[in-house]
C-alpha positions as CSV (number, residue, x, y, z in Angstrom):
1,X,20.5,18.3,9.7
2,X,18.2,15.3,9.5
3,X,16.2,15.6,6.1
4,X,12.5,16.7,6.4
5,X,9.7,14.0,5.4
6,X,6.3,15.4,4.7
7,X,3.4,12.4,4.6
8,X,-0.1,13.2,3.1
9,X,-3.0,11.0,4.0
10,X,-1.0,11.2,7.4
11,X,-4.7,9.6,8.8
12,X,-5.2,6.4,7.6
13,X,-3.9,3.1,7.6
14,X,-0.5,3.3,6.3
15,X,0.1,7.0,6.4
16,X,-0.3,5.9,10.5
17,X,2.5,3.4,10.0
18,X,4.5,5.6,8.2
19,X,4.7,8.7,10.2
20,X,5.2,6.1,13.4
21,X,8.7,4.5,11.4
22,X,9.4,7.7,10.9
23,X,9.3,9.1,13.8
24,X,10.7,6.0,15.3
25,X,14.1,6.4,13.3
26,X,14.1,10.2,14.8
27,X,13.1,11.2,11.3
28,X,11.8,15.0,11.4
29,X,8.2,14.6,9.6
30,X,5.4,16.4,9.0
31,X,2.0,14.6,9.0
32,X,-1.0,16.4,7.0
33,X,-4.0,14.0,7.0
34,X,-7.3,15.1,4.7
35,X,-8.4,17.9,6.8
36,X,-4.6,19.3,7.6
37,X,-4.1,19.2,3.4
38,X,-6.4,19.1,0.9
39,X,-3.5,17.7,-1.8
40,X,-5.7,18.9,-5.3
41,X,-5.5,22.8,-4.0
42,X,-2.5,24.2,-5.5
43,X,-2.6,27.1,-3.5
44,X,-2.3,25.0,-0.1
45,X,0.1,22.8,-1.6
46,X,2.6,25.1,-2.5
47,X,2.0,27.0,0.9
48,X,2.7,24.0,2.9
49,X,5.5,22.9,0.7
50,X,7.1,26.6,0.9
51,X,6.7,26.4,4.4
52,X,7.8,23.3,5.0
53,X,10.5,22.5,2.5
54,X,10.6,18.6,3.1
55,X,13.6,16.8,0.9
56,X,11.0,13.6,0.5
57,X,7.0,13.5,0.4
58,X,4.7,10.8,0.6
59,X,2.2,10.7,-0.9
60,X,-1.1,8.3,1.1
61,X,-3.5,10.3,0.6
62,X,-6.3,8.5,-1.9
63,X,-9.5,7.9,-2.7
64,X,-10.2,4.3,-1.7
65,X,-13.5,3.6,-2.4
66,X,-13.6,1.0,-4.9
67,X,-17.1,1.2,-6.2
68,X,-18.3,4.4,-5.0
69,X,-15.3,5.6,-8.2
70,X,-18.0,3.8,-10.7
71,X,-20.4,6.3,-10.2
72,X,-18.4,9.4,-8.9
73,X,-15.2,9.3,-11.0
74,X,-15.0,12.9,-11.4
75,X,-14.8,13.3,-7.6
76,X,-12.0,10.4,-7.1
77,X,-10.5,11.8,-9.8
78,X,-9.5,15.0,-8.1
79,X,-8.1,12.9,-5.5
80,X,-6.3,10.3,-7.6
81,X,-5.3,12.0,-10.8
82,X,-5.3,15.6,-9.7
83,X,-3.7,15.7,-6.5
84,X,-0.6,13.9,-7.5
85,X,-0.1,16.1,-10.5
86,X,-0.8,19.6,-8.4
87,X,2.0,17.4,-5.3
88,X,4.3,16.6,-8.2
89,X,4.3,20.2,-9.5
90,X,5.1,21.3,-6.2
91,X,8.2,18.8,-5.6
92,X,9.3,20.2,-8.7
93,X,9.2,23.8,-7.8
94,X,11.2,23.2,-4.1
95,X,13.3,20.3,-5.3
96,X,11.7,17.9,-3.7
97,X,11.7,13.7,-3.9
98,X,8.1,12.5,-4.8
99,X,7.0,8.4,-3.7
100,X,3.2,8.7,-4.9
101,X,1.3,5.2,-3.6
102,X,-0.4,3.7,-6.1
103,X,-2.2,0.3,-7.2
104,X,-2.7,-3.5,-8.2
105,X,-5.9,-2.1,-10.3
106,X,-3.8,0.0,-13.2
107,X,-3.7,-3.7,-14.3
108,X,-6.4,-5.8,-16.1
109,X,-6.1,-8.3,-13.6
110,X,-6.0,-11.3,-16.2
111,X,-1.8,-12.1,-16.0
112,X,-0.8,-15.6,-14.8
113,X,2.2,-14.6,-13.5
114,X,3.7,-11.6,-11.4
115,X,3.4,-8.3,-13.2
116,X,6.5,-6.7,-13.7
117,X,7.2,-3.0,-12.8
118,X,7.1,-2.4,-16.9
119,X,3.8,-4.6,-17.6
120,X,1.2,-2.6,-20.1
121,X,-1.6,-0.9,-17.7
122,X,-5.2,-2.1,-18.2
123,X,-7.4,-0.3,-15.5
124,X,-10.6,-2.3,-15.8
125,X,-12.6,0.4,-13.1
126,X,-13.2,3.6,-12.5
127,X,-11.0,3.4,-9.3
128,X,-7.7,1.7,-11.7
129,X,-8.0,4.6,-14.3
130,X,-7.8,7.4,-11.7
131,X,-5.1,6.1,-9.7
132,X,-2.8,5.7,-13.1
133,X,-4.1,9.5,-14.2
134,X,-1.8,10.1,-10.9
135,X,0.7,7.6,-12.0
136,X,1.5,9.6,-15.0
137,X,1.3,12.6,-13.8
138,X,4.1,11.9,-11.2
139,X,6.0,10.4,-13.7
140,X,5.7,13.0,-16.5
141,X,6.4,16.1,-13.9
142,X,9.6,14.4,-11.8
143,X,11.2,12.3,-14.4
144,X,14.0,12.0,-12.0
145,X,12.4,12.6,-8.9
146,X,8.9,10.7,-9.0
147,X,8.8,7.3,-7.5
148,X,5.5,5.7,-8.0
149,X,5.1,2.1,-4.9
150,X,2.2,0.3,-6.5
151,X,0.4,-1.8,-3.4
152,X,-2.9,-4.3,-3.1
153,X,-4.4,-6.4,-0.3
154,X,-3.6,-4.0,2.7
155,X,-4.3,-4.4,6.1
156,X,-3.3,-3.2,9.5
157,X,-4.0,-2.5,13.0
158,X,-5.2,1.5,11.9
159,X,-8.4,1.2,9.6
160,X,-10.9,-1.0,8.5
161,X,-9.6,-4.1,6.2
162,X,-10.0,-7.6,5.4
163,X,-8.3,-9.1,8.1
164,X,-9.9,-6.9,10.7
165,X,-12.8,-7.7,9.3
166,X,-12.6,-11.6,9.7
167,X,-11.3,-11.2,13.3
168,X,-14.6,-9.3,13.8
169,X,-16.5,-12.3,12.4
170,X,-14.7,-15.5,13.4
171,X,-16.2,-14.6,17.0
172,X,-19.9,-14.0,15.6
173,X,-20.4,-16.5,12.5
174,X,-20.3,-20.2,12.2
175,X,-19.2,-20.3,8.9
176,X,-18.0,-17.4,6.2
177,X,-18.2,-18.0,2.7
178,X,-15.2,-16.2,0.8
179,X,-13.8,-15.4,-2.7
180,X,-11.1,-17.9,-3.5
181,X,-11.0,-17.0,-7.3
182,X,-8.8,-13.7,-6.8
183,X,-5.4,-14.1,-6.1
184,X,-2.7,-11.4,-4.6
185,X,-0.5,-10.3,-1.8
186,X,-1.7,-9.4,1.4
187,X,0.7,-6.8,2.4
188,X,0.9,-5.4,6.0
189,X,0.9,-1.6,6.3
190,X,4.1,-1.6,8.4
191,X,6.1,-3.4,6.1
192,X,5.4,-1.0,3.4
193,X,6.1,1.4,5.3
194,X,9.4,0.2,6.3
195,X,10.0,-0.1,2.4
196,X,8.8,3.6,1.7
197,X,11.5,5.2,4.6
198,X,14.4,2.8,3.2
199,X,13.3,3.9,-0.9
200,X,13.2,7.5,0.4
201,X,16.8,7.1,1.8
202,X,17.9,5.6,-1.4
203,X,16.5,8.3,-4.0
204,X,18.3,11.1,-1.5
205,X,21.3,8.9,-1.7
206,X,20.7,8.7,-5.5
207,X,20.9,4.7,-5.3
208,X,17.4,3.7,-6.4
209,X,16.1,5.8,-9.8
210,X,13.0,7.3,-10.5
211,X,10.3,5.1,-11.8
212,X,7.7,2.1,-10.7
213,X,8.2,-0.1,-7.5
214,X,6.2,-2.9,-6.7
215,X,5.8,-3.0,-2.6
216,X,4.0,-6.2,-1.7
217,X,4.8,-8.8,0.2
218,X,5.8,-12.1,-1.7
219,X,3.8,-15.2,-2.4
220,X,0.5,-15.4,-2.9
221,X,-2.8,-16.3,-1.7
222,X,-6.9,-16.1,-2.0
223,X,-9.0,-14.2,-0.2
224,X,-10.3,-18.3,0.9
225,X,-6.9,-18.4,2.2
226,X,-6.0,-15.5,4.1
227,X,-9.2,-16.2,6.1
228,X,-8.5,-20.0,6.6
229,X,-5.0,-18.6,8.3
230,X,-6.8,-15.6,10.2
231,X,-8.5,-18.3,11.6
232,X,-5.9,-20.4,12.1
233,X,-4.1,-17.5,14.3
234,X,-7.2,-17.2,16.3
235,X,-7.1,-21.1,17.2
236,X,-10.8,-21.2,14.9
237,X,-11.3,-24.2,13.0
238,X,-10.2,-23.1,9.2
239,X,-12.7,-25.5,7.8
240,X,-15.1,-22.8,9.3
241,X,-14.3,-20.9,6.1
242,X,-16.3,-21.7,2.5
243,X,-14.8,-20.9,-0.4
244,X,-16.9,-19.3,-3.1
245,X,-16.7,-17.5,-6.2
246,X,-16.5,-13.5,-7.2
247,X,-20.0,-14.4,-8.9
248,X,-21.4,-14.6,-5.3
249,X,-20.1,-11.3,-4.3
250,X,-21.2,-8.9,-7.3
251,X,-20.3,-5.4,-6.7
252,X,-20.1,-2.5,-9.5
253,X,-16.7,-1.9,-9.9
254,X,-14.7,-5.2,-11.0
255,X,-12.1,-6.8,-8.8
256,X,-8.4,-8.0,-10.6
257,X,-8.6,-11.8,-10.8
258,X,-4.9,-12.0,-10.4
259,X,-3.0,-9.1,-8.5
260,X,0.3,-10.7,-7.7
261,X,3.2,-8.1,-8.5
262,X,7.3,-8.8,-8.9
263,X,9.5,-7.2,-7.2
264,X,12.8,-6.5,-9.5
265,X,13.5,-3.1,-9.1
266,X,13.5,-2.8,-4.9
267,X,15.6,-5.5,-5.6
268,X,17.7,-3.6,-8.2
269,X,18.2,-0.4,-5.9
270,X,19.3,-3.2,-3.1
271,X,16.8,-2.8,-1.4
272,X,15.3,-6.6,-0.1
273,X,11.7,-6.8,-1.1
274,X,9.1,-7.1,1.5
275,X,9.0,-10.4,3.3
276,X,6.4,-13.5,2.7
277,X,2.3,-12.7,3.3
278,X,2.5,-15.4,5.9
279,X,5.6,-14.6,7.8
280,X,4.3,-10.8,7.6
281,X,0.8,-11.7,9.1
282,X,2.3,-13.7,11.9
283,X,4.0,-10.7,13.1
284,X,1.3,-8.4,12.5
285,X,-1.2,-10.4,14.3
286,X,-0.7,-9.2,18.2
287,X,-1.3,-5.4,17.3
288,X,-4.4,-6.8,14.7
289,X,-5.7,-8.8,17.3
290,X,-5.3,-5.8,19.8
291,X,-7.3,-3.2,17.8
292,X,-10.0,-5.5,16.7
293,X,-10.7,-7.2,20.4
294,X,-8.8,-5.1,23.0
295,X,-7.9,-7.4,25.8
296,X,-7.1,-10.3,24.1
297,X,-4.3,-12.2,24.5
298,X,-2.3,-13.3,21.2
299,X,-0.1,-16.1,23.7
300,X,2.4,-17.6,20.9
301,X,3.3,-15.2,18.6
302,X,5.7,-12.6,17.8
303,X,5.7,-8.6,18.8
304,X,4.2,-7.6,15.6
305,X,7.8,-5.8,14.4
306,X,7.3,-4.5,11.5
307,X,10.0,-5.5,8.9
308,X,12.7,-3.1,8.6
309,X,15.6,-5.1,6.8
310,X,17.5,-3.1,4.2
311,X,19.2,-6.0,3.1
312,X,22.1,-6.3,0.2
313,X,20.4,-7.2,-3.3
314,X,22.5,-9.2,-6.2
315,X,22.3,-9.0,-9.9
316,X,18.1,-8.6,-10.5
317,X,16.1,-10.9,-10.7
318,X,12.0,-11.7,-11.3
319,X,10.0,-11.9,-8.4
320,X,8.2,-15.3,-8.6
321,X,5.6,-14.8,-6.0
């Protein structure tokens, strides 16, 4: 019998992208967006669970909204912190393998190099602190069992993003002016997904441990310079794109400076880290370009595969990205 996957935050982007790798490896999942389970009632949780009893859940399901968690961290709080902690108790109770999504913004932001799975926390927002309440809670409940994936800089072809965003604008603005004093990894939805299915694999298998994984894609960019290579894909003039600085773009909860992450321990459980932002982007484009203007060819580039490598990993190694 195939192993049962259960996915909460089944809705958005990448719980989309998720269920759809699933599914396409003839994986037997369950997919419970918001209104399907609310993950912070225990009562439901252990119902579905009971019901359900999936060897691996994955955990999507967040509270995104960066600034809205300045002034309402109670509420993203139940989401964040809560409902991982009410999930994990539930894995515990039917023996089940916990991956919990989490963030870039448990960090301070300040590093100058890739944070390692192992780097001190610093959550400088409301948003950071309540997404590493749920860190800890996973952690502390499934010692051996909880797998915490900290991501940053998604984007994909189900739900609003940055790169959406600046297909959406390339066709109405002349110029854009755009943050080039934050750096990070823009990391397509797919390919974490990919990542996720293989890690769940792995912690059945007992070959990757409980703990922190960074899933991002490697190297690093601006904001500045994802835009000038949107553009690029479009066949826009990049020199349509200004950069500018955070300063310009004040907003009340404060964005990491520097959110590249390493990659040693996907790397350690042999599984190959997530391919290069650029590389990734090119293959996400088609289904991108589709969503955002239906109709429109993307002549040149590739089918928008997602990256589903497992790959063979040596002795481990820091991600310089």
């Amino acid at each position: 019998m195939r192993p049962r996957w259960l996915v909460t935050g089944a809705g958005g982007m990448l719980g989309q992208d998720l269920t759809t790798a699933l599914a396409r490896e003839g994986a037997t999942v369950v997919a419970a967006d918001r209104a399907a389970l609310d993950i912070a009632d225990p009562a439901r949780v252990r119902a579905v669970l009971g019901a359900q009893r999936p060897a691996v859940v994955v955990n999507c399901a967040a509270w995104t909204a960066v600034d809205d968690a300045e002034s309402r961290e109670a509420e993203a709080l139940r989401v964040n912190g809560a409902g991982p902690a009410v999930l994990a108790d539930a894995c515990r109770a039917h023996g089940s393998v916990l991956l919990h999504v989490s963030t870039d913004y448990v960090f301070a932001g300040d590093a100058d190099r890739p944070y390692p799975e192992d780097a001190p926390t610093a959550p400088r927002s409301a948003y950071g602190r309540t997404k590493l309440a749920g860190e800890r809670a996973v952690l502390e409940t499934l010692p051996d069992t909880g797998h915490v994936v900290r991501t940053a800089w998604l984007y994909g072809a189900g739900g609003a993003n940055f790169v959406r965003t600046m297909i959406r604008l390339e066709a109405v603005k002349d110029s854009l002016d755009v943050v080039d004093d934050q750096r990070g990894q823009p990391t397509w939805t797919a390919d974490l997904a990919a990542r996720l299915v293989l890690l769940g694999r792995a912690a059945l298998a007992g070959t990757a441990p409980a703990g922190v994984y960074h899933g991002t894609s490697g190297g690093e960019t601006t904001w500045y310079g994802l835009a000038r290579e949107v553009f690029r894909l479009l066949g826009a003039d990049p020199d349509r794109v200004r950069p500018t600085s955070s300063a310009a773009f004040a907003r009340p909860a404060p964005r990491p400076a520097y959110s590249v992450l390493g990659h040693d321990r996907f790397t350690a459980a042999g599984i190959e880290p997530v391919r290069d932002w650029r590389t990734a982007l090119h293959a996400a484009f088609p289904a991108l370009l589709a969503a955002e203007r239906p109709g429109q060819p993307a002549a040149g580039l590739s089918d928008g595969s997602p990256d589903l490598t497992p790959g063979t990993a040596g002795p481990p190694a820091r991600s310089r990205a």
